[in-house]
N, C-alpha and C positions, 0 to 999 in steps of 0.2 A: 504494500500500500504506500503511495506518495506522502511524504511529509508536510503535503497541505493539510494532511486532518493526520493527528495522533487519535489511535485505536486501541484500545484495551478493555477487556473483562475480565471484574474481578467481585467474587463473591456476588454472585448471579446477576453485575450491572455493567453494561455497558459506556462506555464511554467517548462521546466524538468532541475531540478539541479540535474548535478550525485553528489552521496555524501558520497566516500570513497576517500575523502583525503591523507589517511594514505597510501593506497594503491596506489597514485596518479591515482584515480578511475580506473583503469583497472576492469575487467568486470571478476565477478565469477559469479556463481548460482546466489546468491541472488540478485546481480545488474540485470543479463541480465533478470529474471524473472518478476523483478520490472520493468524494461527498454521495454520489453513486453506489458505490464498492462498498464502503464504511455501514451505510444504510442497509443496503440487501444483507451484508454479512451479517450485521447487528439482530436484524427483525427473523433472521432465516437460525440463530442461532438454539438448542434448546436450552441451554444453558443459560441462556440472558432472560431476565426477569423482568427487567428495567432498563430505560434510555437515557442515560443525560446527554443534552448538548450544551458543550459549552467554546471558549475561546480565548487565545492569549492576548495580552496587549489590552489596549485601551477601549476599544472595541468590538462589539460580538461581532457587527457584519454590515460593511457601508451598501450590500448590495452589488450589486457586478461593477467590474473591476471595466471599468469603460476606458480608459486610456489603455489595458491593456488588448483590451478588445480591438476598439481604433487602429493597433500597431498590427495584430498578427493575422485579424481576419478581414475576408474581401468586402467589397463595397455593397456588395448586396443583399447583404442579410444575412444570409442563409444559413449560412457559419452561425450567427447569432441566436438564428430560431434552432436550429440544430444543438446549440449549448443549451438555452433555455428547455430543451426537451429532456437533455440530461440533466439538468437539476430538477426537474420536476418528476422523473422518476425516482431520485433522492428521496425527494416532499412523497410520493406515492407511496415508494417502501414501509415510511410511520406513518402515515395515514390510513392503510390497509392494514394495517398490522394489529393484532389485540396488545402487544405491548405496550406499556406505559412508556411516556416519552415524557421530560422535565427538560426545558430550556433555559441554562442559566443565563439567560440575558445582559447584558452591560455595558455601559455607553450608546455607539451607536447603535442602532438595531432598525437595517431595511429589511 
């Protein structure tokens, strides 16, 4: 798993720390892909009981990372609706799931 999100379960709870601070984690490729992976493994696990998500740095999450958007993907979107589809399969995986989920929220939060 990518080091945009730290992954672990421990005593039946899972745990997603987003982990671009710098970016005040807003979500590029690599996050939402990681944010992906983190999610299906979390909810698909029998072990995990519970969800937290939470985030380092000053902020949970400014939302997509649009400058890095702007630089790596084409002019037409598509790339864009395409990322959007993979974090909304993220949102899907605890949405669908009977697991409990807890957001530790903080600072910013799109």
């Amino acid at each position: 798993m990518s080091d945009a999100i730290l992954f672990a379960v421990e005593e039946g709870m899972a745990r997603l720390t987003l982990n671009r601070p710098a970016r005040l984690n807003a979500f590029n490729a690599d996050l939402a892909h990681a944010w992906k992976d983190a999610t299906a493994e979390a909810t698909s696990r029998a072990d995990v009981k519970a969800i937290l998500i939470d985030a380092v740095g000053p902020a949970f999450c400014a939302g997509g990372d649009v400058i890095d958007m702007a630089t790596t993907m084409g002019a037409s979107g598509g790339e864009i609706t395409a990322l959007a589809e993979v974090i909304n399969a993220g949102i899907r995986s605890l949405t669908e799931s009977a697991v409990p989920v807890v957001a530790a929220a903080h600072g910013t939060t799109a």
